[in-house]
C-alpha positions as CSV (number, residue, x, y, z in Angstrom):
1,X,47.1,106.9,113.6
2,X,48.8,108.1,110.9
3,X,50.7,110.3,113.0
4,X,51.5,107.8,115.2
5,X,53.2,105.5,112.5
6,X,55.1,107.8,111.2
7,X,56.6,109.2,114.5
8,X,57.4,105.3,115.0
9,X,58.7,105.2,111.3
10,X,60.9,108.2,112.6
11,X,62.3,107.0,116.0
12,X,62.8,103.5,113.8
13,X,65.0,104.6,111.0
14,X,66.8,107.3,113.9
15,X,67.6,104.1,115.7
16,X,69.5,102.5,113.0
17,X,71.3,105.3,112.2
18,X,72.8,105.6,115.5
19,X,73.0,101.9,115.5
20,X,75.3,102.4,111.8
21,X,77.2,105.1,113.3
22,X,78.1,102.6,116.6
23,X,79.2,99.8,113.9
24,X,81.0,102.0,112.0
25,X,82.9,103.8,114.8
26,X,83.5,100.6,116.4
27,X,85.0,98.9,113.6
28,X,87.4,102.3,112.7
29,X,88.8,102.3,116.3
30,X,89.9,98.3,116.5
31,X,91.0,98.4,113.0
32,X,94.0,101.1,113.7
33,X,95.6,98.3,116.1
34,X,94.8,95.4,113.3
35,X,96.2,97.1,110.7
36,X,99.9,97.7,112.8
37,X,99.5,94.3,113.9
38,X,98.7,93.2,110.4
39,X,101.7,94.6,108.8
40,X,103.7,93.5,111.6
41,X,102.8,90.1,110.8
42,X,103.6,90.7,107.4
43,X,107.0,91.3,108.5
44,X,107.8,88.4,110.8
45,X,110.5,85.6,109.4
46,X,109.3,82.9,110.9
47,X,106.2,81.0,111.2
48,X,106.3,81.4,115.6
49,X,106.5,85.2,115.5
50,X,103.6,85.4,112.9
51,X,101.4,83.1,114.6
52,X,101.9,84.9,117.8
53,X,101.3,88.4,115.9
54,X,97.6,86.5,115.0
55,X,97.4,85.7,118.6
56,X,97.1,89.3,119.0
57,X,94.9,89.7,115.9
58,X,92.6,87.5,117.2
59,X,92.0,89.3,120.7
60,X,91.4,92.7,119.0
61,X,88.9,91.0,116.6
62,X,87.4,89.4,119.5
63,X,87.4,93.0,121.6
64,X,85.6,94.4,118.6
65,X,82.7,91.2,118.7
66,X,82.6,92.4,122.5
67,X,82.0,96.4,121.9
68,X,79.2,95.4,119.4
69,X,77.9,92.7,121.7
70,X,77.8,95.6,124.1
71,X,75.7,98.4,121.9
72,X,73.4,95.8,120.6
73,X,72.3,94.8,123.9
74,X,71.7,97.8,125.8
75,X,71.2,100.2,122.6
76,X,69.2,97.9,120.4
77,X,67.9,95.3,123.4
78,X,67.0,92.7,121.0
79,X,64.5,89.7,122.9
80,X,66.5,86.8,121.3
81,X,64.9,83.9,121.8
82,X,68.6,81.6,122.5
83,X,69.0,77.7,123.2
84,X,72.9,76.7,123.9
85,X,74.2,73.3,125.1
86,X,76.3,74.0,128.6
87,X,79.3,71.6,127.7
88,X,81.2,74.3,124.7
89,X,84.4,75.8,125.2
90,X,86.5,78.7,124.2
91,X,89.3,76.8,124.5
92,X,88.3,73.9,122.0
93,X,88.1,73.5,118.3
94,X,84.1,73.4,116.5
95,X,82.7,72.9,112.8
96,X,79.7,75.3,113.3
97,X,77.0,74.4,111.0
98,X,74.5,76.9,110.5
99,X,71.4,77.8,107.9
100,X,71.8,81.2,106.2
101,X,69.3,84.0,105.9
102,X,71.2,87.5,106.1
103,X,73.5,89.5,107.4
104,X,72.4,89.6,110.4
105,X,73.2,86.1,111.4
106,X,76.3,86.6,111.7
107,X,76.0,89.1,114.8
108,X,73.2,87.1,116.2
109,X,75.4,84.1,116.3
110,X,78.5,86.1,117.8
111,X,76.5,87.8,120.5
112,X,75.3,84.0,121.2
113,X,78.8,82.6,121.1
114,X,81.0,85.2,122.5
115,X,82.6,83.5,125.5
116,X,81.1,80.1,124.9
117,X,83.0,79.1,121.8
118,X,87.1,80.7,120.5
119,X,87.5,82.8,117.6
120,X,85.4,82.4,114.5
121,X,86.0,82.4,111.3
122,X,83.9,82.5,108.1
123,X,83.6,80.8,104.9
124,X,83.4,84.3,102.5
125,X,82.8,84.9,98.5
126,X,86.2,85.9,97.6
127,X,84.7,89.0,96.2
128,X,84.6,90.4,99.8
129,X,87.7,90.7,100.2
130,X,87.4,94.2,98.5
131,X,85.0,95.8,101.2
132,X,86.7,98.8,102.4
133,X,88.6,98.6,105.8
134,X,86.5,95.0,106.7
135,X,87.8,93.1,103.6
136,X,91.4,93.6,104.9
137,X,90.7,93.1,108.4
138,X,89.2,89.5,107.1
139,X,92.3,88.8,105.2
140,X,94.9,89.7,108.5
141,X,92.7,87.2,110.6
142,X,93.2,84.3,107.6
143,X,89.5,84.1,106.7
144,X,89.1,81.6,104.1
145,X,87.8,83.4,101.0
146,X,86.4,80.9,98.6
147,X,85.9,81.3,95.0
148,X,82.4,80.1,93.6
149,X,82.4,78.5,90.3
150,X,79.2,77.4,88.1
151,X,79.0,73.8,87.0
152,X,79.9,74.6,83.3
153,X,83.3,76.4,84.9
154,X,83.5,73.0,86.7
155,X,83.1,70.7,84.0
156,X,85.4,72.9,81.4
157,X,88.5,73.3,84.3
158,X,87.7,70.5,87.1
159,X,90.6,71.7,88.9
160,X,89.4,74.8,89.4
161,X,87.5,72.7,92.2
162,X,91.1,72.1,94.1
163,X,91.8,76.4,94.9
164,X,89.0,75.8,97.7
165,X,90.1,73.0,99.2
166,X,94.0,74.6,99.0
167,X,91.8,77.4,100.8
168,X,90.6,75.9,103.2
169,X,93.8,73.3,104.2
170,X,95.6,76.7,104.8
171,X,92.9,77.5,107.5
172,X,93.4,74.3,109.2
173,X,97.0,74.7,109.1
174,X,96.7,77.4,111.2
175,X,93.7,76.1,113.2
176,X,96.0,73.0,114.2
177,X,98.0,75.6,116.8
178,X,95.1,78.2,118.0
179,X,91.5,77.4,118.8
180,X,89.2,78.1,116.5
181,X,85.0,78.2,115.9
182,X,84.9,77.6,112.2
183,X,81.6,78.7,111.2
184,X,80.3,77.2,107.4
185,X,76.6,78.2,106.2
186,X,76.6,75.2,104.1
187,X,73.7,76.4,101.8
188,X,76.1,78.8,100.2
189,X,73.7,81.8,99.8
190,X,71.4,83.6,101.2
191,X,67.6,81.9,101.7
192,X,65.1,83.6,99.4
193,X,61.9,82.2,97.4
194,X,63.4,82.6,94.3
195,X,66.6,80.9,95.5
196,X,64.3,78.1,96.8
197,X,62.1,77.4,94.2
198,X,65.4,77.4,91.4
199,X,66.6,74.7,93.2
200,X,63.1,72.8,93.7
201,X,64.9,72.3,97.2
202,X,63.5,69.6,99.2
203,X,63.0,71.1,102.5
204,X,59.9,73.7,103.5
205,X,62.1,76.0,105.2
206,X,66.1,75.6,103.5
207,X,68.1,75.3,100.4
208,X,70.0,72.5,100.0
209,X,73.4,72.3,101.7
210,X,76.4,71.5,100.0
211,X,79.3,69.7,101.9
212,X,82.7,69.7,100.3
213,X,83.6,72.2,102.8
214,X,82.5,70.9,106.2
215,X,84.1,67.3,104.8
216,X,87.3,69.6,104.2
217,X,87.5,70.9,107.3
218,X,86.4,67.4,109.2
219,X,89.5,65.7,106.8
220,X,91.9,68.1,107.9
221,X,91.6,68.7,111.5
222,X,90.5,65.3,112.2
223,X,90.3,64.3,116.4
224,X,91.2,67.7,117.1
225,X,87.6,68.8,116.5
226,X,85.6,68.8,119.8
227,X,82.6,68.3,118.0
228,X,80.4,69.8,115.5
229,X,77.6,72.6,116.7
230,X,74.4,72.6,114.6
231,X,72.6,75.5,114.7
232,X,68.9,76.8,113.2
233,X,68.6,80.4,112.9
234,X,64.9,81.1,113.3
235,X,63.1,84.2,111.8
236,X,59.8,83.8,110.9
237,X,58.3,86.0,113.1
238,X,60.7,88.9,112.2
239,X,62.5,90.2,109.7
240,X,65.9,88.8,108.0
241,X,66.8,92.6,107.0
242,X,69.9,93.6,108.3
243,X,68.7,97.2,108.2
244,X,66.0,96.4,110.2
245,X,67.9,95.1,112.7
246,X,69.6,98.0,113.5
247,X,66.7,99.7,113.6
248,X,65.5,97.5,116.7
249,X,62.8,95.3,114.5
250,X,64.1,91.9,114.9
251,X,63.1,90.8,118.5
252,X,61.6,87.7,117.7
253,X,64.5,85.2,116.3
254,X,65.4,82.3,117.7
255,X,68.7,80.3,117.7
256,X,68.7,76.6,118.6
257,X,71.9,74.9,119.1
258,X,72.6,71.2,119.3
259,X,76.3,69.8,120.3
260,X,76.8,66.5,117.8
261,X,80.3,64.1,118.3
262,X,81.9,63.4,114.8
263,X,81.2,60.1,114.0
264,X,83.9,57.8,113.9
265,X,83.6,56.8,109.9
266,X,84.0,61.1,109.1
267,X,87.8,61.0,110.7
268,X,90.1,60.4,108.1
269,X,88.1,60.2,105.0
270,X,88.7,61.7,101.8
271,X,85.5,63.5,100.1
272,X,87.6,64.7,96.7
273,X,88.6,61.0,95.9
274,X,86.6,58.7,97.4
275,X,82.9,58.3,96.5
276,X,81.5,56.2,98.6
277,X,82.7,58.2,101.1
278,X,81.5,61.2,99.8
279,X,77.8,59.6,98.8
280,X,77.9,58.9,102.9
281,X,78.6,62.5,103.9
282,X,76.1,64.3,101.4
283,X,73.6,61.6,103.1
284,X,74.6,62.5,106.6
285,X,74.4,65.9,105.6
286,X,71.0,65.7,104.4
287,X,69.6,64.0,106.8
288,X,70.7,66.9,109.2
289,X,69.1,69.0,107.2
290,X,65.6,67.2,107.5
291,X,66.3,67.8,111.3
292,X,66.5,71.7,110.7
293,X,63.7,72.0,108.4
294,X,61.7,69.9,110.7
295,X,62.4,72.1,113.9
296,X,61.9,75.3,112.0
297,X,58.3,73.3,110.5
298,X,57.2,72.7,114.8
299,X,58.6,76.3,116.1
300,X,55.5,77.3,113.1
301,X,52.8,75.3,114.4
């Protein structure tokens, strides 16, 4: 027996190398064209020639989403466990909501999407912008990188408050002209125990979700939005480890995914100066929440 579990132990970690090494590769060989392109773009005078350079940017980051899309299901053959509405688009514009437990959601939710829903982009701590090769790749595809501040920051320099939302309206800018999946884990972190007890979080399953963002985003592209996509990652019957992902290990996580129309009373408001407004969105917010953390509460039974 013992033998036995550590041949597995063997094949396992043997796996994720390989699995590291495909990532890796994959990543170095579309990054050569995003770089030219990148500095290319750099280079362009006008508005029209850099947003057609992004065009370009876009279908390499997209080409790289495929290759991985590819390994990860006939290298790793992971039994996802996926629940998709039929009425997305590639050619429309979402506010993807989503709970956060690793890195791994963010390939689980791109080998979900790919095809369904246009290119995505992520909400990112600003310090990631200084992960080699990636971190530039993130900036040259306009990823929003947001700066997180504590509430004694906050209540020193309130306008320290206003460099995300300048952030994120330079997103939307350029969201107004190409399709776009905005993707926004509205928790902010990472799920953990520790996290979860902090907060004394309300929910079984989630932290709380914050929603300046998603009101951002909803204020700025207004009507354009096809809808908003709520989604409940799922991984109590595997592991959330990234690393054990590659290694093959996380065959049992499910992804549920609801289509929801933007309420009429979100289109044009103003979350950073009217409160009553804002009171309403936080309660929308959390009563969405209550949905997920039921869900993931019956998928436990």
């Amino acid at each position: 027996m013992v033998k036995k579990n550590l041949g597995t132990e063997i094949a396992a970690t043997g796996k994720g190398l390989v699995s590291l090494m495909l990532l890796v590769l994959n990543t170095l060989f579309w990054c050569v064209p995003l770089y030219i392109l990148a500095i290319i773009k750099l280079l362009m005078p006008t508005h029209r020639l850099r947003l057609g350079v992004l065009k370009g940017l876009n279908r390499i980051a997209l080409a790289w989403i495929a290759t991985n899309n590819w390994w990860i299901r006939h290298w790793l053959k992971p039994r996802f466990d996926i629940h998709l509405p039929d009425d997305l688009s590639p050619d429309a514009w979402w506010l993807i909501l989503v709970n956060h437990r690793s890195w791994t959601d963010i390939f689980i939710l791109q080998f979900a999407l790919y095809g369904h829903t246009p290119m995505p982009r992520f909400f990112l701590k600003r310090q990631l912008i200084w992960i080699p090769v990636i971190g530039f790749a993130w900036w040259a595809l306009e990823f929003p990188f947001m700066r997180r501040y504590s509430r004694e920051h906050l209540a020193r320099d309130p306008g320290l408050a206003q460099r995300d939302l300048e952030t994120t309206r330079r997103m939307c800018e350029s969201a107004q002209e190409l399709p776009m999946a905005i993707y926004n884990f509205a928790e902010g972190t990472r799920f953990t125990s520790a996290k979860h007890s902090a907060q004394q979080s309300p929910y079984n399953h989630l932290l709380k979700p914050k929603a300046g963002g998603s009101a951002q985003v909803i204020h700025l592209l207004g009507a354009r939005l096809a809808g908003i996509i709520d989604i409940t990652l799922d991984y109590r019957q595997s592991s959330t480890s990234f690393w054990a992902f590659l290694c093959g290990r996380s065959d049992d996580i499910s992804l549920y995914a609801r289509r929801l129309d933007i309420p009429d009373w979100m289109i044009g408001g103003d979350y950073s100066s009217d409160m009553m407004y804002k009171e309403r969105f936080q309660a929308w917010l959390n009563a969405l929440w209550h949905d997920k953390d039921r869900l993931l509460s019956r998928c436990s039974g």
